[in-house]
C-alpha distance (Angstrom), angle and dihedral (degrees) to the residues before:
residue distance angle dihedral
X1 . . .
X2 3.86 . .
X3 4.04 91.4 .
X4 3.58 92.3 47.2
X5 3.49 91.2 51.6
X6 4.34 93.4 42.6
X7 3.53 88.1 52.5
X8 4.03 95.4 66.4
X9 4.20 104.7 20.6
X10 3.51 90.2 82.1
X11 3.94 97.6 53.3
X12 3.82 130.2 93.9
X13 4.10 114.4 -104.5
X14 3.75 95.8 -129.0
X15 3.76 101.6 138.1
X16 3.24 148.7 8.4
X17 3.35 103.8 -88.8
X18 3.71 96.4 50.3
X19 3.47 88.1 54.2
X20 3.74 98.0 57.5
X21 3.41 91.7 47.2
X22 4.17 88.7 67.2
X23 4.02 95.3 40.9
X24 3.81 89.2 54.0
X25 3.55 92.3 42.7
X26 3.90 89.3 44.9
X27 4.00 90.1 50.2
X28 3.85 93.2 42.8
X29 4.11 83.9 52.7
X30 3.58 93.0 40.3
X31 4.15 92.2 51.7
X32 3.87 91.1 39.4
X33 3.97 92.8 55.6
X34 4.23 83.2 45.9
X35 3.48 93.3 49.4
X36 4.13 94.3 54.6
X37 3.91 86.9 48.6
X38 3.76 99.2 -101.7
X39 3.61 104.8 117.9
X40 3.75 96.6 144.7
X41 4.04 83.4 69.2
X42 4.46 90.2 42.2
X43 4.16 91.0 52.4
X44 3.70 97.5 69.1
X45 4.25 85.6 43.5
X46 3.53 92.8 48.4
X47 4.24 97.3 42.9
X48 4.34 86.6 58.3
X49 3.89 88.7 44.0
X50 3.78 94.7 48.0
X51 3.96 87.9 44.5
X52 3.97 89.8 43.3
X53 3.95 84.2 56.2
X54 3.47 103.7 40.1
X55 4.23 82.8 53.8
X56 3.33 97.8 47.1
X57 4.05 104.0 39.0
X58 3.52 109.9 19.7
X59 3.65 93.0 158.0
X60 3.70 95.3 45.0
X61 3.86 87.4 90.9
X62 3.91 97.3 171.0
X63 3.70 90.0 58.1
X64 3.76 100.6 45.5
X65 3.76 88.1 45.5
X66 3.64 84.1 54.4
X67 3.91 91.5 47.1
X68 4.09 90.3 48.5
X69 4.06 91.9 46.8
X70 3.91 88.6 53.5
X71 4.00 87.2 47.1
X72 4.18 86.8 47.4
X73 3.82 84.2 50.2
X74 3.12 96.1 59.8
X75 4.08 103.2 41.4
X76 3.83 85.2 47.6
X77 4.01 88.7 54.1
X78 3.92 88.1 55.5
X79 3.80 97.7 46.0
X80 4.05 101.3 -98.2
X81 3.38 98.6 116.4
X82 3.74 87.3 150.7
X83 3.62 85.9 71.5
X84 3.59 99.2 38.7
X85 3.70 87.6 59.3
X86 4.21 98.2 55.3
């Protein structure tokens, strides 16, 4: 998670490919910090890579649904299920 993620925060966003680089290695952060019960750390992680998605590939609308579930995910994990559900 957190070397994936140091390996690409430092780098320029100049194309496309540079870009996915950090939004997978925010979402493999953001699942890792789920996955050892520390969601309130992931939710921050996965709001910037949902917004980095929804910037980048709008029309992809598979992959920002799949960006928005992880978000939801998360919420529901912390007891905002409100949220989760907008």
């Amino acid at each position: 998670g957190w070397a994936c993620w140091k390996t690409y925060v430092g780098r320029p966003m100049t194309d496309a490919m540079q870009i996915g680089s950090r939004w997978l290695a925010m979402e493999k952060l953001g699942n890792a910090l789920r996955m050892n019960q520390q969601s309130a750390d992931a939710l921050p992680v996965f709001e910037a890579s949902t917004a980095l998605y929804q910037r980048y590939w709008s029309r992809d609308v598979d992959g920002v649904l799949g960006a928005k579930s992880n978000l939801a995910c998360c919420l529901a994990d912390l007891g905002r299920h409100d949220e989760a559900l907008v």
